[in-house]
VMD Tcl script that draws the C-alpha trace (Angstrom):
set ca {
  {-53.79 -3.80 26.75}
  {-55.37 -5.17 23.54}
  {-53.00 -7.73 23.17}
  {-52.60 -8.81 26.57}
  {-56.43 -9.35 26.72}
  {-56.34 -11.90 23.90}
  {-53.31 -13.59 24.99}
  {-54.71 -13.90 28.51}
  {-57.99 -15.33 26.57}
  {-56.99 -17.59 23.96}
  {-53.42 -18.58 25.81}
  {-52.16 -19.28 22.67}
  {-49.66 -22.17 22.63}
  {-46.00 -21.67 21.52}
  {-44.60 -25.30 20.23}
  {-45.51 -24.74 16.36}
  {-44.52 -28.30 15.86}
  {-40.82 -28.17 18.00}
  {-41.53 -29.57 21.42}
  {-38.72 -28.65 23.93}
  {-38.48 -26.56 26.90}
  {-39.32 -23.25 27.17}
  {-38.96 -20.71 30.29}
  {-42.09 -18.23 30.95}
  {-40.45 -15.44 29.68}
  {-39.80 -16.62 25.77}
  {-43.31 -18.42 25.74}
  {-44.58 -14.86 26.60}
  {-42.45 -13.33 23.45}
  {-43.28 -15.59 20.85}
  {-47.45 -15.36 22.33}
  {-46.91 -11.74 22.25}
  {-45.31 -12.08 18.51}
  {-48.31 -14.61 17.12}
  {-50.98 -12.24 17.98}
  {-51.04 -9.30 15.45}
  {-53.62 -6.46 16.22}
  {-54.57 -4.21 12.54}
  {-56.08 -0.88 13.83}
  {-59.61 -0.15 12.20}
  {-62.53 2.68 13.10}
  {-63.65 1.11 16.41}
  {-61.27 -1.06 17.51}
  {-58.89 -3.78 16.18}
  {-59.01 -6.50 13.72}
  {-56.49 -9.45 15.52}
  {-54.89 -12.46 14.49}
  {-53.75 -15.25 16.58}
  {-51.47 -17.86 15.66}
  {-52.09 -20.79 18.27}
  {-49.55 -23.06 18.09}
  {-49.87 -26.79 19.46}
  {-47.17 -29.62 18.75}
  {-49.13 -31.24 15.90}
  {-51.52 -28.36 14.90}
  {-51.50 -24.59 14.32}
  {-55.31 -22.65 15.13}
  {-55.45 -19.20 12.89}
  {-58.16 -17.19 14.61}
  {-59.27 -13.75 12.89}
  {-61.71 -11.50 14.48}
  {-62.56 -8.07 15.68}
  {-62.26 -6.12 19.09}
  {-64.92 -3.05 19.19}
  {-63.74 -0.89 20.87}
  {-65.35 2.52 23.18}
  {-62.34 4.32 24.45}
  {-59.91 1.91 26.27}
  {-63.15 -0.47 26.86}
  {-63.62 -3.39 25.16}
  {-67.60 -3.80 23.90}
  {-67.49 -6.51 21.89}
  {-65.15 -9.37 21.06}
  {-65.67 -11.74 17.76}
  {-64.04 -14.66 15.93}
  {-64.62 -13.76 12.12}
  {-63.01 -17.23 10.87}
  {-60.81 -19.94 12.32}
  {-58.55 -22.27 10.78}
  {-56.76 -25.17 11.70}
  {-53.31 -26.21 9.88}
  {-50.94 -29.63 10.71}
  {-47.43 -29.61 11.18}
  {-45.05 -32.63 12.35}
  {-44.91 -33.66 15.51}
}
mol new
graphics top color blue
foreach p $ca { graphics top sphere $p radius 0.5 }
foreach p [lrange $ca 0 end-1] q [lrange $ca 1 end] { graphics top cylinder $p $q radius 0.2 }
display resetview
């Protein structure tokens, strides 16, 4: 649920720097593989990989959590990396 949230959010891209065609279902996969959820007290700490053909965004943050509601939703630090295009 988490992760779907934050993918559905962020839509994090899925080039990384290879443009070429991809179908739905292995943009979903590698999405679903770039966005890593660490479980903590009340909630999750994520990281999301977003990656465009000429630049990667690292977003951290934190999801607080109240039972399978999500109260609160912050970016913690963002980074922004090149790679060839």
């Amino acid at each position: 649920m988490v992760k779907e949230y934050l993918i559905s959010k962020y839509k994090p891209g899925t080039c990384f720097g290879l443009p070429g065609p991809q179908d739905e279902i292995s943009r979903h996969l590698i999405q679903f593989r770039e966005t890593v959820l660490i479980k903590i007290d009340q909630g999750y700490r994520f990281i999301i990989k977003d990656g465009h053909c000429c630049t990667i965004n690292n977003y951290q943050g934190k999801i607080i959590m109240d039972g399978d509601k999500i109260i609160e939703e912050k970016i913690t630090n963002k980074s922004v990396e090149a790679v060839p295009c």
